[in-house]
Rosetta silent file (secondary structure, phi, psi, omega in degrees, C-alpha in Angstrom):
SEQUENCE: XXXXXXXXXXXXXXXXXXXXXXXXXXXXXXXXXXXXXXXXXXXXXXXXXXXXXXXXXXXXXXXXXXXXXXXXXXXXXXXXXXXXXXXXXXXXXXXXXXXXXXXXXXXXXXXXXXXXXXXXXXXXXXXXXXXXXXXXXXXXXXXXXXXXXXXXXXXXXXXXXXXXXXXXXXXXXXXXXXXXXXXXXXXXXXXXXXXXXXXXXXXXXXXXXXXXX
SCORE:     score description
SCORE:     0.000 S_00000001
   1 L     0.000  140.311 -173.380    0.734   -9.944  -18.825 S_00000001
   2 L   -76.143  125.926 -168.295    1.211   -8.314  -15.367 S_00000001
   3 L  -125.912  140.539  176.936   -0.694   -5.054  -15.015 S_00000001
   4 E  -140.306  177.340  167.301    0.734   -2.482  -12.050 S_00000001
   5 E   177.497  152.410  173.143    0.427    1.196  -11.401 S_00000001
   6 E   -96.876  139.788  167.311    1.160    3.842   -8.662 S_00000001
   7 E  -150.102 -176.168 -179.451   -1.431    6.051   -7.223 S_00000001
   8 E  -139.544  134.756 -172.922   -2.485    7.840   -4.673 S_00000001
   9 E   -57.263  118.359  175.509   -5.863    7.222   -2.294 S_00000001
  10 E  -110.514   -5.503 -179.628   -8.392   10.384   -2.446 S_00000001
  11 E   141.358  139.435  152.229  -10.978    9.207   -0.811 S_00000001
  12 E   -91.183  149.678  165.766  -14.688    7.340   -0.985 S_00000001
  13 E  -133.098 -147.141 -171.918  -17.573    7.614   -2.666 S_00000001
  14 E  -140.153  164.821  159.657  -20.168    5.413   -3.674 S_00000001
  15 E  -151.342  172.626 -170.349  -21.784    4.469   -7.364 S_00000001
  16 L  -123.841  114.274  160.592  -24.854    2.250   -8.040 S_00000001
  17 L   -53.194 -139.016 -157.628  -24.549   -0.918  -10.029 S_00000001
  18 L   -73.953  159.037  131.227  -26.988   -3.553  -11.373 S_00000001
  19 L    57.953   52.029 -147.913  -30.379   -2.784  -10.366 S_00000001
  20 L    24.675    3.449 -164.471  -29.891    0.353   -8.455 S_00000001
  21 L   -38.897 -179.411  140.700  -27.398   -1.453   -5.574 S_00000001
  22 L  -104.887  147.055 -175.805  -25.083    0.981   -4.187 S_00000001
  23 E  -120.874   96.241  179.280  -21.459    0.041   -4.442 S_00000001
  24 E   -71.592  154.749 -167.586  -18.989    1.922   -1.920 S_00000001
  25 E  -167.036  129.506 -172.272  -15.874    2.111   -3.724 S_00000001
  26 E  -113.335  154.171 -137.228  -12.801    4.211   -2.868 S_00000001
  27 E   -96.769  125.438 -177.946  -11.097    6.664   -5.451 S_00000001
  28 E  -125.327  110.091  168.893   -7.551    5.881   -6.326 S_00000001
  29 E   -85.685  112.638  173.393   -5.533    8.583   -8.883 S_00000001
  30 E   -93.723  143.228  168.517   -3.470    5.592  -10.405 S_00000001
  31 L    45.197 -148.066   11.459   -0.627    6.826  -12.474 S_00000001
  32 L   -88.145  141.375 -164.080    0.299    8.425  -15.158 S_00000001
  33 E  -111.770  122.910  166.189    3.286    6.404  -14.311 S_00000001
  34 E   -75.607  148.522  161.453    6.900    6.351  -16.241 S_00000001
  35 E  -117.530  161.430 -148.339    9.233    3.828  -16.589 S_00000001
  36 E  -139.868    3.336  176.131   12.458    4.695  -15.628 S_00000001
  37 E  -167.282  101.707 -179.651   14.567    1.528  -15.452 S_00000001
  38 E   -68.222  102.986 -169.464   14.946   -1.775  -17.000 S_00000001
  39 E  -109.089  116.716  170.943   16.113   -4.698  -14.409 S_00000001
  40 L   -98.152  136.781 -172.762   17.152   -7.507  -16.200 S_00000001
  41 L   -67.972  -21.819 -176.457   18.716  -11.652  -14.964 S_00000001
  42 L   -74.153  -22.486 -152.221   22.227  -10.948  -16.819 S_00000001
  43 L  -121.664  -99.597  178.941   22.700   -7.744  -14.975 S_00000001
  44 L   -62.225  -44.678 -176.406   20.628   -8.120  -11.427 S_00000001
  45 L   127.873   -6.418  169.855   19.840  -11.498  -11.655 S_00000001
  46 L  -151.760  173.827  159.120   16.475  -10.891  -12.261 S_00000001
  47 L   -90.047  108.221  179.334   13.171   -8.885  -14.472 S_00000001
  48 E  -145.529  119.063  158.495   12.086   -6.545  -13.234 S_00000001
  49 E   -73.837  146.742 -172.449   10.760   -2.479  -14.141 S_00000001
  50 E  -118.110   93.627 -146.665   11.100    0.539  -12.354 S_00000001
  51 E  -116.657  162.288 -169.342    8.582    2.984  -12.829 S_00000001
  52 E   -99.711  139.361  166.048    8.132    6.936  -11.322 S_00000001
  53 E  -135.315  137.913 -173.988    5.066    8.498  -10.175 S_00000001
  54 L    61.342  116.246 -150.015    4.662   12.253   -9.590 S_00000001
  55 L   -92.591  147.028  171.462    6.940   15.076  -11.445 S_00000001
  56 L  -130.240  162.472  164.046    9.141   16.753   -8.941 S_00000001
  57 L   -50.062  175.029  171.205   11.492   19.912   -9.375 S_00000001
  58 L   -81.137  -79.474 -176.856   15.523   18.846  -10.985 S_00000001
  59 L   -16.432  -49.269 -167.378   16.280   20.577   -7.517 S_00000001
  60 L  -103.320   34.253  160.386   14.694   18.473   -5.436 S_00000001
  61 L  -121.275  137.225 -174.462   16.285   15.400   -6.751 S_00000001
  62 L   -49.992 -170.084 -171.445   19.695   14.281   -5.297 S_00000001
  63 H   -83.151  -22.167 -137.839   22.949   13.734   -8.011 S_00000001
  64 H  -111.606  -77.541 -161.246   22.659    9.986   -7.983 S_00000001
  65 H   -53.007  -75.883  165.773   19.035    9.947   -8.595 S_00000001
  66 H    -8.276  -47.155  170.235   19.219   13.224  -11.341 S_00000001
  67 H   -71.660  -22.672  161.395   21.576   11.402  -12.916 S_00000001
  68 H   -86.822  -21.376  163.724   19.543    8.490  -13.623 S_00000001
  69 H   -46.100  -81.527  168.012   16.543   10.457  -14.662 S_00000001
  70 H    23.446  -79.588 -150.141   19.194   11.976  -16.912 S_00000001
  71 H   -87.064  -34.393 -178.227   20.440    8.817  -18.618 S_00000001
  72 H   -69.265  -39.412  167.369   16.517    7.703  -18.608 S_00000001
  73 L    83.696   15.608  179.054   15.565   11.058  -20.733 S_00000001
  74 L  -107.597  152.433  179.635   12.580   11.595  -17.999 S_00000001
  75 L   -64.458  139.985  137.611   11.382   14.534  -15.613 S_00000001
  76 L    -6.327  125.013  154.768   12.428   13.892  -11.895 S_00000001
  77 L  -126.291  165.277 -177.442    9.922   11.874  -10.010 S_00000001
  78 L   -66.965  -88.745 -135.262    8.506   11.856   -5.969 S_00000001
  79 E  -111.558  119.956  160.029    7.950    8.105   -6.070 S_00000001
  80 E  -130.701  139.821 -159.579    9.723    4.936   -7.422 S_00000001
  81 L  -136.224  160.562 -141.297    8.241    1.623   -6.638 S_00000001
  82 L  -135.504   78.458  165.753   10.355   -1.913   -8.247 S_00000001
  83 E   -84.968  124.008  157.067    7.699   -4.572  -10.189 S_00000001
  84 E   -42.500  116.874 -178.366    8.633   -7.932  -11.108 S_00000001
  85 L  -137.722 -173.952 -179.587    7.513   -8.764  -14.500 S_00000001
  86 L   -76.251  -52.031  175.407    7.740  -12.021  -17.077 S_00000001
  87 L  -131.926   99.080  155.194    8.834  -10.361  -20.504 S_00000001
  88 H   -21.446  -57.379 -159.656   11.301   -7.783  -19.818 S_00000001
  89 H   -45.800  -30.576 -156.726   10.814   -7.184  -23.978 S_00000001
  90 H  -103.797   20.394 -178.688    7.769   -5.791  -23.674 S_00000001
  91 L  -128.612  163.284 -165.537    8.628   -2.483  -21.878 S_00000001
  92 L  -142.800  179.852  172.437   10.993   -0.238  -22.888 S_00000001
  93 L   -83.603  122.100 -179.382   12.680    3.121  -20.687 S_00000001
  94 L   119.832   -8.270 -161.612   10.177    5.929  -21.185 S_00000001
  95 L   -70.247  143.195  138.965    6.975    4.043  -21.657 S_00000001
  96 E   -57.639  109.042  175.814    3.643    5.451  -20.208 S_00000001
  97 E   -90.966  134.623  172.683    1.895    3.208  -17.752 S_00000001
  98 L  -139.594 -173.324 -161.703   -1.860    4.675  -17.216 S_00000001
  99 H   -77.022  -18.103  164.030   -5.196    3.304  -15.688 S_00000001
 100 H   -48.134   -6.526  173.511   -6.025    2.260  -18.943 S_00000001
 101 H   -57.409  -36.821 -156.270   -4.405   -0.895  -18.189 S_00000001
 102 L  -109.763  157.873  162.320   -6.751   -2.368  -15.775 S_00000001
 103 L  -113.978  168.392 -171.516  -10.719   -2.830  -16.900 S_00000001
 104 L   -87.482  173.443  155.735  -13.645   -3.047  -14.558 S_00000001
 105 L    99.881   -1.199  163.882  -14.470   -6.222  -12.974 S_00000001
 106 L   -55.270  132.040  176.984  -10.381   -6.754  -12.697 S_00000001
 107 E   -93.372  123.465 -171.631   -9.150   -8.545   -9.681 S_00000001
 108 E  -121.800  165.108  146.944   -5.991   -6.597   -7.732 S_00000001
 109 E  -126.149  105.009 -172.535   -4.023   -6.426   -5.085 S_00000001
 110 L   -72.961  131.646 -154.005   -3.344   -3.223   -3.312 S_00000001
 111 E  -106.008   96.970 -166.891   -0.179   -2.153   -1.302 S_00000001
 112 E  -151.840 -178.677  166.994   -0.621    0.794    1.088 S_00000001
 113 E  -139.262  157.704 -152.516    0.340    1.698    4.731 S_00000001
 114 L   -97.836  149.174  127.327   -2.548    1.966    7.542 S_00000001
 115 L    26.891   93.993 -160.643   -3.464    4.839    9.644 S_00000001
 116 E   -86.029  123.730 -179.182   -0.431    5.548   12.287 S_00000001
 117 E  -115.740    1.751  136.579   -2.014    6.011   15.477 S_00000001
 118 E   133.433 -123.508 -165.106    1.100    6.531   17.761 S_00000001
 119 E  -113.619  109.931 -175.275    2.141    4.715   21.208 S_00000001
 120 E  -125.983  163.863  167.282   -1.519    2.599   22.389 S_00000001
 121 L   -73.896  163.921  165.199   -2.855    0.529   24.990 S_00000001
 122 L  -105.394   35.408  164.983   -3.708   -2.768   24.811 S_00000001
 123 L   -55.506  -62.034 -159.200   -7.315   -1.956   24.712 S_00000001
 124 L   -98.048  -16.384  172.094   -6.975   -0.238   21.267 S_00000001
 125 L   -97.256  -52.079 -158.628   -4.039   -2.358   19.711 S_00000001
 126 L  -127.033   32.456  156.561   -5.130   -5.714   21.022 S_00000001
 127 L    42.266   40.104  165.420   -8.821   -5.211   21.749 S_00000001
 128 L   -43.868  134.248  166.634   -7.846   -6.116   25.375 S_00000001
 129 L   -64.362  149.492  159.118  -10.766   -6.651   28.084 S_00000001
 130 L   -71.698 -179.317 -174.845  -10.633   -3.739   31.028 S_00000001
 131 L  -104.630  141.913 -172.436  -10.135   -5.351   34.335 S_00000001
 132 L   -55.289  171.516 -173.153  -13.022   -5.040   36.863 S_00000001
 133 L  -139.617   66.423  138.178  -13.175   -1.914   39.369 S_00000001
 134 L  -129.884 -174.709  178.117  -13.669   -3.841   42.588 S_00000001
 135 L    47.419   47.710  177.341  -12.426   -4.851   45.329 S_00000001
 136 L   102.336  -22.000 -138.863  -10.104   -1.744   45.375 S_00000001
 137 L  -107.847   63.595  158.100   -8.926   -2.069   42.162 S_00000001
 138 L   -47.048  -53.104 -108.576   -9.303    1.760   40.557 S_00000001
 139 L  -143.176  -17.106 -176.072   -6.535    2.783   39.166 S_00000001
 140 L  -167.135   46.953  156.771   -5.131    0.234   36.494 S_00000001
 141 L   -46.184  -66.220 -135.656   -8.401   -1.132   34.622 S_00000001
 142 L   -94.043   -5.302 -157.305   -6.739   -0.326   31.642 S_00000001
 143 L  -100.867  162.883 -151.928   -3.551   -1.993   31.784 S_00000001
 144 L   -79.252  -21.912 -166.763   -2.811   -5.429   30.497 S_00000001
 145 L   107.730  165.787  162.227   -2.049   -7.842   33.849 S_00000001
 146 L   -65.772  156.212 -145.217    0.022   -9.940   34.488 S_00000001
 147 L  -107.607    3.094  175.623    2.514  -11.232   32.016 S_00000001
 148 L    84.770   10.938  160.210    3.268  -14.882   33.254 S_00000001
 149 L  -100.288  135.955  162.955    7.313  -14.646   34.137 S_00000001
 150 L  -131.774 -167.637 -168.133    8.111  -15.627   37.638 S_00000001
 151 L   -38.493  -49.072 -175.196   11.574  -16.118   38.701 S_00000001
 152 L   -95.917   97.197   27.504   12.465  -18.704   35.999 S_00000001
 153 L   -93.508  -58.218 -154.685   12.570  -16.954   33.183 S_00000001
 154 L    79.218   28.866  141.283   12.460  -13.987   34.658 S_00000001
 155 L  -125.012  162.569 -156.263   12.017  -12.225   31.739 S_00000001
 156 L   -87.467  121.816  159.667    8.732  -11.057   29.351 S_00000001
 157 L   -71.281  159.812 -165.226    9.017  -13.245   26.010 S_00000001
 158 L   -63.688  148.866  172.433    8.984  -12.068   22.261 S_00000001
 159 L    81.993  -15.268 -144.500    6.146  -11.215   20.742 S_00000001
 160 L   -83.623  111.655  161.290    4.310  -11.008   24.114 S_00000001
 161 L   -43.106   81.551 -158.237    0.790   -8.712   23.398 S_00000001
 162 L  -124.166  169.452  174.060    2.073   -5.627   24.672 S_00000001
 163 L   -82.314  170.605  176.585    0.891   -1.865   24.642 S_00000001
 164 E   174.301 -151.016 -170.319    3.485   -0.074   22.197 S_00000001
 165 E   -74.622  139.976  161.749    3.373    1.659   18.231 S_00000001
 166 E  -125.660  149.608 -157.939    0.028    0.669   16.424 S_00000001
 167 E    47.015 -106.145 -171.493   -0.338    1.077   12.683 S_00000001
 168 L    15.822   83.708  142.622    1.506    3.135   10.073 S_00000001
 169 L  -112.864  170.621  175.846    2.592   -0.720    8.798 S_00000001
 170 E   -88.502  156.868  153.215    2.504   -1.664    4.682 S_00000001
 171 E  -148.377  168.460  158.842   -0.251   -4.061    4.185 S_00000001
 172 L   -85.709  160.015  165.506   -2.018   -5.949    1.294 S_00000001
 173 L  -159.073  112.464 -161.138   -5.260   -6.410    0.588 S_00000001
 174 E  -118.673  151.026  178.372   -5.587   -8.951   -1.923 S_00000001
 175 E    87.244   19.254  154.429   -8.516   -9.550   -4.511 S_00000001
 176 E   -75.078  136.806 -174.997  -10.092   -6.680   -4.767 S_00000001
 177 E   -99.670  138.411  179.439  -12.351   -5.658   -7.968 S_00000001
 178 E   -87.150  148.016 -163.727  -12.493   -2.354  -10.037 S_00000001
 179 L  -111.441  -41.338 -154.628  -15.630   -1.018  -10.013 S_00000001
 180 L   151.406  159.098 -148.036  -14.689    1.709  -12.974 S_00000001
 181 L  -143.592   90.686  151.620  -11.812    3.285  -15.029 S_00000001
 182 L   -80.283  100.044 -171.694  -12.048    6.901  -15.246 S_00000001
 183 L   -55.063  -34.702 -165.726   -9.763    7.346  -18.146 S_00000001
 184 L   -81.386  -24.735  179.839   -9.952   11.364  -18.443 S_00000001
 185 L   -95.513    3.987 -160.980   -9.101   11.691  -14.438 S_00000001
 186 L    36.681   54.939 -177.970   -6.612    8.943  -14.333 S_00000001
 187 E  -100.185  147.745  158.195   -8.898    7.489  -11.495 S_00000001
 188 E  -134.777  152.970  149.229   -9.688    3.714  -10.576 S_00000001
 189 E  -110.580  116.490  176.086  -12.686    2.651   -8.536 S_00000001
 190 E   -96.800  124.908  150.002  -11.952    0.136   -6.390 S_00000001
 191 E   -20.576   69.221 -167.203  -14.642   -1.926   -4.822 S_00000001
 192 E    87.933  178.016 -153.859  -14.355   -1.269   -0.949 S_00000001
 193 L   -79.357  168.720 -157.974  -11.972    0.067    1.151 S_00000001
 194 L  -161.884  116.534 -164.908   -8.104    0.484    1.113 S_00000001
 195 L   -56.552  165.446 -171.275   -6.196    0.936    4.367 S_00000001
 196 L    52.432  165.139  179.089   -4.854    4.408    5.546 S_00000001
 197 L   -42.208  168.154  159.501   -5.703    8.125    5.044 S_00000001
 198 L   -49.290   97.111  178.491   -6.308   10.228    2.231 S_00000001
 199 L   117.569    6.052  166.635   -3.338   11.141   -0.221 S_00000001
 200 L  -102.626 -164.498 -165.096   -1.757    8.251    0.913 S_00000001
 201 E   -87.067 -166.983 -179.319    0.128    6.353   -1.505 S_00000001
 202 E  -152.318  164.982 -173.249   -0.962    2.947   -2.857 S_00000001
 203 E  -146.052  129.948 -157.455    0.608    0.476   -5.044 S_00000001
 204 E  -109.845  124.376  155.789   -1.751   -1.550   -7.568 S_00000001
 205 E  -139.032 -179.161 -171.050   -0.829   -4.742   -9.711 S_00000001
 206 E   -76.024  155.733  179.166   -3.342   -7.920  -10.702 S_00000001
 207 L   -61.688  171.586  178.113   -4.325  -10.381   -8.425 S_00000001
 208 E  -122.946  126.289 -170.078   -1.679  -13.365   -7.837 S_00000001
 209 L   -76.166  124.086  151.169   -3.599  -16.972   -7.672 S_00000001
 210 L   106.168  -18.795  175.593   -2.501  -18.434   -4.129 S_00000001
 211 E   135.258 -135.742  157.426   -1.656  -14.969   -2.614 S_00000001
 212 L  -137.810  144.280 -166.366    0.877  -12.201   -2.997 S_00000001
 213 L  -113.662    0.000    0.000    4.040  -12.592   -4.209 S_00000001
């Protein structure tokens, strides 16, 4: 059975395993998570649940969402995230999902978005060399060089290593192991690190043999 959950990244610590090791491991409050819609193949075309993380005001949810809360019998939530699952049967609208799900030594794969660090060089996005500072040449160390168009094309091609926005992208990080399940904090410890800042969010299900899907 497919285990997911929403949370949000607080932060590292560390805890010591076998034989005193220390294990860095960063602090995730996963759920408590609602579900709040049942996606089915006669109706979308496929199975899938839709579950809520974080109670919000009635107020601060629009009519179209409020109204599905509504019809759902659930509090407003911040966050809805869309999991794919196998047996439709075995969820129902209303169900608690909580961290209790996962055990340690589970293997996941975590969903998050990375650190936004604005408009960069291609020093710091593409770990670019500088250019030497002879012969004159002061003034544009930092900058990438020439790009290879001469008349024919006479344009820069796609894709082309340029400076521009670096990070704030979603990424994966797949196969990562819980460390520990604090049940009373609704915490997970995940074994090593998990891209982007503190508080942001993250989105947890079991590993997928072969990658993520």
């Amino acid at each position: 059975m497919k285990q997911f959950i929403i949370g949000r990244k607080l932060g590292m610590t560390q805890i010591f395993g076998e034989k005193g090791i220390v294990v860095p491991v960063t602090v995730v409050q996963a759920g408590p998570c609602v579900v709040v819609q049942l996606k089915t193949k006669e109706k979308e075309g496929y199975d899938a649940i839709v579950i809520g993380f974080e109670d919000i005001k009635k107020n601060r949810a629009n009519k179209p969402m409020a109204g599905a809360f509504k019809k759902a019998n659930v509090t407003p939530k911040r966050v809805l995230r869309e999991f794919h699952v196998e047996d439709i049967n075995a969820f129902k609208v209303g169900d608690t999902i909580t961290c209790e799900t996962f055990n340690v030594g589970d293997m996941i794969d975590v969903t998050s978005r990375t650190k936004g660090r604005g408009f960069t060089g291609t020093i710091k996005r593409w770990n670019f060399h500088r250019q030497k500072e002879t012969h004159g040449n002061s003034r544009s160390v930092r900058v990438p060089g020439s790009l290879g168009a001469n008349s024919d094309p006479s344009r820069v091609f796609k894709n082309k290593k340029m400076p521009g926005q670096y990070g704030n992208e979603q990424v994966t990080i797949l196969n990562l192991t819980i460390a520990g399940v604090d049940k009373d904090k609704n915490c997970l410890l995940v074994k090593g690190g998990i891209p982007g800042p503190e508080g942001v969010l993250v989105s947890v299900r079991n590993a997928v043999k072969g990658g993520a899907k």
